[in-house]
DOFI-608687 format. One record per residue (C-alpha): residue number from 0; x, y, z; residue in one letter. Coordinates in pm, 1 decimal, decimal comma, m for minus. Layout:
BEGIN
R  nr        u        v        w rest
R NUM        X        Y        Z    A
...
***
This chain:
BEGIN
R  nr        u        v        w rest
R   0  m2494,3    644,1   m340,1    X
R   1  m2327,1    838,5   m113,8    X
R   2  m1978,0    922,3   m186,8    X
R   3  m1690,5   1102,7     73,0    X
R   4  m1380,2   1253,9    m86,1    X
R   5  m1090,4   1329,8    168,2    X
R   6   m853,2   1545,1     66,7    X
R   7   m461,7   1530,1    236,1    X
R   8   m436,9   1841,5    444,8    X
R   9   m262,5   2137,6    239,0    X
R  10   m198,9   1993,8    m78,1    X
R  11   m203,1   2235,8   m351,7    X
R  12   m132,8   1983,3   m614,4    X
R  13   m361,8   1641,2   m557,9    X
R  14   m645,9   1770,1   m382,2    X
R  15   m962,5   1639,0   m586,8    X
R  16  m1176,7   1970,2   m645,0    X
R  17  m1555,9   2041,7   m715,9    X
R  18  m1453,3   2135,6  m1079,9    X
R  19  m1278,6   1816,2  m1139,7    X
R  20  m1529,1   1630,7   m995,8    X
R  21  m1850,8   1763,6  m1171,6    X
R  22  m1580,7   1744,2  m1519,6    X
R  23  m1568,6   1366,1  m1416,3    X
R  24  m1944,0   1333,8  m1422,0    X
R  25  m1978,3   1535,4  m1724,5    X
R  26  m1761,7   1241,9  m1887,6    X
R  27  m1961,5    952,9  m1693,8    X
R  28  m2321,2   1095,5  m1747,2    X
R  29  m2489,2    771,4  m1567,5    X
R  30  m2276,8    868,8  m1203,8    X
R  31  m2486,2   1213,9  m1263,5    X
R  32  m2740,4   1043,9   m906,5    X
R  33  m2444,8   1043,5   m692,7    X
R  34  m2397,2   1241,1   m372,4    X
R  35  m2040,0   1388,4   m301,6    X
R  36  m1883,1   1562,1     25,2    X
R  37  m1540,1   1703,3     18,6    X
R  38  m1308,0   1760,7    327,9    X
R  39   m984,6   1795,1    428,5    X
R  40   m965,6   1772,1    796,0    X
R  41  m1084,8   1521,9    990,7    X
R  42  m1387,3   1683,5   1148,6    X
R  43  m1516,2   1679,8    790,2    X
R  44  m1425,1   1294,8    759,0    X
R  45  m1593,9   1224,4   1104,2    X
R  46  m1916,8   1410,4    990,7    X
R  47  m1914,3   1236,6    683,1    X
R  48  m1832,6    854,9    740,0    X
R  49  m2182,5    768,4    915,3    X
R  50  m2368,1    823,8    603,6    X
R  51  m2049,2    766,0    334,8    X
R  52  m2059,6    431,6    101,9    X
R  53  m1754,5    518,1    m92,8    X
R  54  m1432,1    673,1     57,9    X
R  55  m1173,9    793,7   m163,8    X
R  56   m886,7    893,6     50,0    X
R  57   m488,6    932,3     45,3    X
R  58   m365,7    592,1    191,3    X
R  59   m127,4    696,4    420,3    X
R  60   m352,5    740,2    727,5    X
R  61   m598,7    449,3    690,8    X
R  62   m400,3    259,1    979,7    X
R  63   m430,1    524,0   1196,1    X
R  64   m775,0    688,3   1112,4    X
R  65   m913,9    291,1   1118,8    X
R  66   m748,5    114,9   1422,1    X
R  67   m853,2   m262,5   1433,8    X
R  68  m1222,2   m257,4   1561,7    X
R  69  m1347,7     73,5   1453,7    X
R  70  m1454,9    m35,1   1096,2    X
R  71  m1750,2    m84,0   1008,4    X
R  72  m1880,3     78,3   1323,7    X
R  73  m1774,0    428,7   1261,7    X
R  74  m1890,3    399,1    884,0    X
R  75  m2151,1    147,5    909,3    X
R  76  m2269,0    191,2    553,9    X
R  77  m1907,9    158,1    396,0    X
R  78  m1880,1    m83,8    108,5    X
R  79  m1553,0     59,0    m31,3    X
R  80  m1254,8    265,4     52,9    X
R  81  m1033,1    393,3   m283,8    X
R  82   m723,5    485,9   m193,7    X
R  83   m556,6    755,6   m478,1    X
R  84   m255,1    558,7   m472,9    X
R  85   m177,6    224,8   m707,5    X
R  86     18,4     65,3   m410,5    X
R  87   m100,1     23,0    m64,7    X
R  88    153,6   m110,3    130,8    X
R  89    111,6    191,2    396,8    X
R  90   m186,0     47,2    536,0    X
R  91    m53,4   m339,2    589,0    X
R  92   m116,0   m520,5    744,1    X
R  93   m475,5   m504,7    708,5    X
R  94   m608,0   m654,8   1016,2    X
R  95   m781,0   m324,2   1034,6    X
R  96  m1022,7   m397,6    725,3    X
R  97  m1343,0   m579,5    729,3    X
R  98  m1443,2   m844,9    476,3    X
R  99  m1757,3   m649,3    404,7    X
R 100  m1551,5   m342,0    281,9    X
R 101  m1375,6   m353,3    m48,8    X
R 102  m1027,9   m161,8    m61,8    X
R 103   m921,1    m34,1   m387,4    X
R 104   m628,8     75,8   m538,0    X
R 105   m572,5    336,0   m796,2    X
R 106   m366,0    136,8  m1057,2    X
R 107   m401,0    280,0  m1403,2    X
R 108   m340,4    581,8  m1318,1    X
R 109     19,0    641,9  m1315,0    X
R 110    124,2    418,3  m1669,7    X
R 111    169,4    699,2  m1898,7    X
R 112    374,9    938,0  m1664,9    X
R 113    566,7    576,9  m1500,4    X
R 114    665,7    504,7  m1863,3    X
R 115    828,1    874,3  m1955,6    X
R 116    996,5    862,8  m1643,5    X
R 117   1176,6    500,5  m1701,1    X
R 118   1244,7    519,9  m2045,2    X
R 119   1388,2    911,6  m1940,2    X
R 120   1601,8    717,8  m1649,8    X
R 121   1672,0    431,4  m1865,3    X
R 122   1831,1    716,4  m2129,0    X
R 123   2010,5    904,7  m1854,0    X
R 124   2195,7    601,3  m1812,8    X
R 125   2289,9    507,7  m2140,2    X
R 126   2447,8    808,9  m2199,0    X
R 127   2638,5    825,0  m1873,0    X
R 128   2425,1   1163,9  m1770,9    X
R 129   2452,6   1041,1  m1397,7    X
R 130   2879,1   1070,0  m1444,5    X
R 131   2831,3   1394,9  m1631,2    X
R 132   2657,3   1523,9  m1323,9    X
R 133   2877,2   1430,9  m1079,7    X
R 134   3205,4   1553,2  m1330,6    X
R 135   3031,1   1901,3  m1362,9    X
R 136   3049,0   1943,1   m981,2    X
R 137   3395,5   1882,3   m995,0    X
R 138   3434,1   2087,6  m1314,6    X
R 139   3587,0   1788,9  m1520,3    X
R 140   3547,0   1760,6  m1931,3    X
R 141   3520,4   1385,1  m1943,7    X
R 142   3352,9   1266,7  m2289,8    X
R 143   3162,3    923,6  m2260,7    X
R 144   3073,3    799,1  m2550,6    X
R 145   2735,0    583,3  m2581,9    X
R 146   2500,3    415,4  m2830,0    X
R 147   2134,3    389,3  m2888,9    X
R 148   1909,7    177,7  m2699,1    X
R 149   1791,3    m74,5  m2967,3    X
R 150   1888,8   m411,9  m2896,6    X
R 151   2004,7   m346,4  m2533,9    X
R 152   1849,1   m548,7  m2316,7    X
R 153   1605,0   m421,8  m1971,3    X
R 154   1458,1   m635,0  m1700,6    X
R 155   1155,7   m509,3  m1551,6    X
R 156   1030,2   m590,5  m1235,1    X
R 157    646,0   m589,8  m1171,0    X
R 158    443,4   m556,6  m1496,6    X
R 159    166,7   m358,7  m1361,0    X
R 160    100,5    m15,6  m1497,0    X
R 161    449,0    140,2  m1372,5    X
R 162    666,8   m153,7  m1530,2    X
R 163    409,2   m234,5  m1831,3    X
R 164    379,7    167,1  m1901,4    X
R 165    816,3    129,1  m1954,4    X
R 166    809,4   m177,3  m2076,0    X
R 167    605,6     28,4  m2370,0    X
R 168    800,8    292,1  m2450,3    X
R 169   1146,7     72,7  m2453,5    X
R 170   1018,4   m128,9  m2696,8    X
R 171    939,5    132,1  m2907,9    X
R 172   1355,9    269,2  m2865,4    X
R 173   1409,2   m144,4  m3011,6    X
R 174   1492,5   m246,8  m2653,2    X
R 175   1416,9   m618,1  m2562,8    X
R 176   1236,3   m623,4  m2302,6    X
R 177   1216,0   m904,5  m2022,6    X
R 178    901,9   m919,2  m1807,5    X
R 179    909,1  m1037,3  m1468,3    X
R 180    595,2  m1143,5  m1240,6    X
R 181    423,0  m1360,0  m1024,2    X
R 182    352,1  m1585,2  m1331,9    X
R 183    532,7  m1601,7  m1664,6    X
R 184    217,6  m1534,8  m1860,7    X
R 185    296,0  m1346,9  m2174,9    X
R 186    268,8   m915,8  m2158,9    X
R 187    194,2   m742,2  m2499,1    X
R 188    475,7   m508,9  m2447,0    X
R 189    716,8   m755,6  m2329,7    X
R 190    939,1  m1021,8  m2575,5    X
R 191    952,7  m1232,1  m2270,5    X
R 192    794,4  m1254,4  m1943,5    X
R 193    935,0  m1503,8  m1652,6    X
R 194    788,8  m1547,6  m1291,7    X
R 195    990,1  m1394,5   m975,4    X
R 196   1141,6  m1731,1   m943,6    X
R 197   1343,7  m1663,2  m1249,4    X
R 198   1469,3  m1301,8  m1137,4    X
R 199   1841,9  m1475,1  m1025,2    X
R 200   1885,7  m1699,1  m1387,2    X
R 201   1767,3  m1325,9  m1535,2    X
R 202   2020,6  m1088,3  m1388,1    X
R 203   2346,3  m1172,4  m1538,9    X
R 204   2214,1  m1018,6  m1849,8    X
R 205   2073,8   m769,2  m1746,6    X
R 206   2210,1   m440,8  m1901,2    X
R 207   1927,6   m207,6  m1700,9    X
R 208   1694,3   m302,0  m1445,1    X
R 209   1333,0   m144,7  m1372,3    X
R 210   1188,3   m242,2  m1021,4    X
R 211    837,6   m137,7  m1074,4    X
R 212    652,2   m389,7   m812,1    X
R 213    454,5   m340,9   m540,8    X
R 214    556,4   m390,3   m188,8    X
R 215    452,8   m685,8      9,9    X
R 216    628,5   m967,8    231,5    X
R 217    775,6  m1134,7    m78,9    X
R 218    928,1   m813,4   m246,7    X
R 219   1044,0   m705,6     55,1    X
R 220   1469,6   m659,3      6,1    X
R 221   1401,1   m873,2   m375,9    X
R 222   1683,0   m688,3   m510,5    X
R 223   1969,0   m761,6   m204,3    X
R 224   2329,6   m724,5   m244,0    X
R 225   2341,4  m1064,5   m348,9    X
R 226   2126,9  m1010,6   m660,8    X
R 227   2291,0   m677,6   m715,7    X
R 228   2615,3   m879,2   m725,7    X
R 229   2451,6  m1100,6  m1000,1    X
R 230   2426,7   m813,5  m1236,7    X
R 231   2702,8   m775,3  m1527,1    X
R 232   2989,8   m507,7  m1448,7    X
R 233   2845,7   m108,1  m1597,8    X
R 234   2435,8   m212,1  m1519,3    X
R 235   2221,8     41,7  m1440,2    X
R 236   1939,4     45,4  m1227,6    X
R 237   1573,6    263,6  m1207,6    X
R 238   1390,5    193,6   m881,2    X
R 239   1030,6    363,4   m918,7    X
R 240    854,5     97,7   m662,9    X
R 241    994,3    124,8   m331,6    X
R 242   1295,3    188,8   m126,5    X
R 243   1267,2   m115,1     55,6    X
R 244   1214,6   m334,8   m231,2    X
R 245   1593,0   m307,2   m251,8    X
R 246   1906,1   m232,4    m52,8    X
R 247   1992,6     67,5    m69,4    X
R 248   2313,1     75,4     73,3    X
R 249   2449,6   m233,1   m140,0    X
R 250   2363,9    m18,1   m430,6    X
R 251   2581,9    237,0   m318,7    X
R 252   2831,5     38,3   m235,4    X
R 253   2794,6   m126,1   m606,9    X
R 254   2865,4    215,5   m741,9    X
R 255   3139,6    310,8   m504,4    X
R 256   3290,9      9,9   m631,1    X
R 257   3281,3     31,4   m969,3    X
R 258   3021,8   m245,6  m1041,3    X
R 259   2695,6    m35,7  m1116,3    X
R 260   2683,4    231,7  m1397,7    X
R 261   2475,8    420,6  m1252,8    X
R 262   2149,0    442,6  m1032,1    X
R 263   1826,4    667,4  m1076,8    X
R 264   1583,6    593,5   m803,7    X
R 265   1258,0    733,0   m715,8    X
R 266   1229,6    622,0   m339,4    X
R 267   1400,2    584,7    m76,1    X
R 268   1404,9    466,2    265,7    X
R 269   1297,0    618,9    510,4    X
R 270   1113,3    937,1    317,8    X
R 271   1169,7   1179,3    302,0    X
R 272   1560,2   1151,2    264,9    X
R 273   1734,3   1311,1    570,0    X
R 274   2017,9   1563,7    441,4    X
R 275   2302,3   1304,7    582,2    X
R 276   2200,1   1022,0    364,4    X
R 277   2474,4    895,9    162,5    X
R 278   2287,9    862,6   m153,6    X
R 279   2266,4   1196,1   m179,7    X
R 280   2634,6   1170,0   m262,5    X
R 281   2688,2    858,6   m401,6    X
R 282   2875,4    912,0   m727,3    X
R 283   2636,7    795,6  m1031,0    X
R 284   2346,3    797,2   m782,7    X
R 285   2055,1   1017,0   m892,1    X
R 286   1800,4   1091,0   m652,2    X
R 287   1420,3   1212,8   m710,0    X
R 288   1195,6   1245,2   m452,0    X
R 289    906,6    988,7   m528,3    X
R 290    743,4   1197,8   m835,9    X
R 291    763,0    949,6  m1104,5    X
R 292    428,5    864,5  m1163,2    X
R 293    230,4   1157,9  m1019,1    X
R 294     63,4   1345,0  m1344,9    X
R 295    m19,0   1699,1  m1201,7    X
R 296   m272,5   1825,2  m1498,8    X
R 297   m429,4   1470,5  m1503,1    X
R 298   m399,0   1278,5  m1193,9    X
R 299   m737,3   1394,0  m1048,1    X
R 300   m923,2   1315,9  m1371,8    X
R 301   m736,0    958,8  m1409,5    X
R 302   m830,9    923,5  m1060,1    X
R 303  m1211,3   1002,8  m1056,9    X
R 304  m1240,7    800,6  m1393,1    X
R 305  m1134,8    429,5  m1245,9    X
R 306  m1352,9    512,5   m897,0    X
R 307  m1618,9    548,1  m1134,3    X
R 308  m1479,0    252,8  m1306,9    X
R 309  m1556,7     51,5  m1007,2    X
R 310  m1876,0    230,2   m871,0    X
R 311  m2059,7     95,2  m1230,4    X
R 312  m1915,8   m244,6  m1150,7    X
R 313  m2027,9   m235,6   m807,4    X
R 314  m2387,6   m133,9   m922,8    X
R 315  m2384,4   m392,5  m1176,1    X
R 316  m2230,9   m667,7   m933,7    X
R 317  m1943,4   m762,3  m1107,7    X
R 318  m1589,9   m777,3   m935,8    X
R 319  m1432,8   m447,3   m843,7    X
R 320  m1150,5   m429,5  m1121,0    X
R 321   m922,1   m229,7   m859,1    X
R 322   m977,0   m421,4   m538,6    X
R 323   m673,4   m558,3   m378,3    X
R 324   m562,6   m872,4   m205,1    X
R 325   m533,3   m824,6    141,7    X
R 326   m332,4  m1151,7    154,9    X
R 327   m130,8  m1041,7   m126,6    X
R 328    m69,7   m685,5    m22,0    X
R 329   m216,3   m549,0   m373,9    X
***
């Protein structure tokens, strides 16, 4: 099988190397028969997609590098394109992809570094760090006092690996945890789950909210100033999905107001964040820009372990365990 890794142009960080890639194989012994190229401009990617399989490629230019028509006839032995990101909504709509190519995700690979980051944003918080920030800029000594986490209560938003990787680690602070989803089927690290449907009965008590969900049509805006409104006077929010999943500028205005405790969010709209945004200076607002779930020293490995995740089920003819829904969006 032959398999085409394209690299984003000059990026030090997430570029999948020849080193990571034969450590990958040295883990999965039976991938040891496959056939790897490795570029980084796209005179390497049009050399390579004639005889390519398996693409694993940033998702950001599939739209462009695929307009509707081209596929499969530029890459007529194609049977799956991995994208090294868990969501996909970059490439929607996908009137671009043929049935006969799979697309896959990269979910799984961002739980453990997701989780540190929310329950760290989730702390920040509790503890008023965003109103320390902003009253050591002004040089004001203004004690807030705080408690612990246990028994406080956080709705999460999207119990994929982002929201089930926090939903972990606040349950082991003694938070109770509320799940929310397309379905209210139980989650392990959850004390109760409830479908999307629920999200406006669920927000009055909501001390901090986690949106964690992919974007599609239906998450689009899910957290609008209405819902923000629903939320109890001092609630804090962590937005690690996307910045459209919410609006942005009712959350600001929440703060301005008096009504949010605070804010950490991971994305923003558009990115990156022109210098005149006002969330830059939003008091309580703290802005990162979209690192929460990228693992430097592991991302690559993570990465190269669930393609060959879904190589073996491939071979063996089972379903891909990281293809997506083009209806659904993921």
């Amino acid at each position: 099988m032959r398999i085409h890794v394209q690299n984003p142009a000059n990026d030090p960080h997430f570029s999948v190397t020849e080193a990571q890639w034969s450590a990958a194989l040295a883990r999965a012994p039976d991938m040891a028969g496959l056939e790897v190229s490795f570029a980084s401009d796209e005179e390497g990617l049009t050399r390579a997609l004639p005889e390519a399989e398996v693409l694993l490629t940033w998702v950001r230019p599939l739209r462009q590098r695929f307009p509707v028509g081209a596929l499969p006839g530029v890459a007529p032995r194609l049977k799956v394109i991995a994208c090294t990101s868990a969501g996909v909504d970059s490439a929607a709509p996908f009137d671009w992809l043929p049935d006969s190519i799979a697309l896959l995700n990269n979910s799984g690979t961002h739980a453990d570094k997701a989780g540190e980051f929310g329950i760290m944003a989730i702390l920040m918080l509790n503890t008023g760090m965003p109103a320390f920030a902003d009253a050591q800029r002004r040089g004001e000594w203004k004690p807030i006092f705080s408690s612990t986490l246990a028994g406080r209560r956080v709705v999460i938003v999207g119990m994929g690996s982002l929201g089930g990787g926090v939903a972990r680690r606040a349950r082991a602070f003694g938070m109770h945890v509320v799940g929310v989803r397309n379905g209210p089927e139980p989650h392990p690290d959850c004390d109760e789950t409830h479908a999307t449907e629920a999200l406006d009965a669920l927000l009055p008590q909501a001390e901090f909210l986690v949106l964690a969900c992919p974007l599609t049509d239906r998450t689009r805006n899910l957290l609008s100033r209405e819902r923000i409104a629903r939320l109890p006077r001092g609630a804090g929010i962590v937005n690690i999905a996307r910045g459209a999943v919410w609006d942005q500028d009712a959350a600001c205005d929440a703060l301005e107001a008096g009504h949010l405790g605070g804010c950490v969010t991971d994305v923003a709209v558009p990115e990156p964040l022109p210098a005149d945004s006002r969330l830059w200076r939003t008091p309580g607002m703290v802005v990162t820009p979209h690192v929460s779930a990228d693992d430097r020293a592991r991302y690559n490995d993570r990465t190269l372990d669930i393609l060959f995740e879904n190589i073996r089920a491939l071979r063996e003819g089972r379903s891909l365990p990281n293809r997506i829904d083009p209806a659904k969006g993921y």
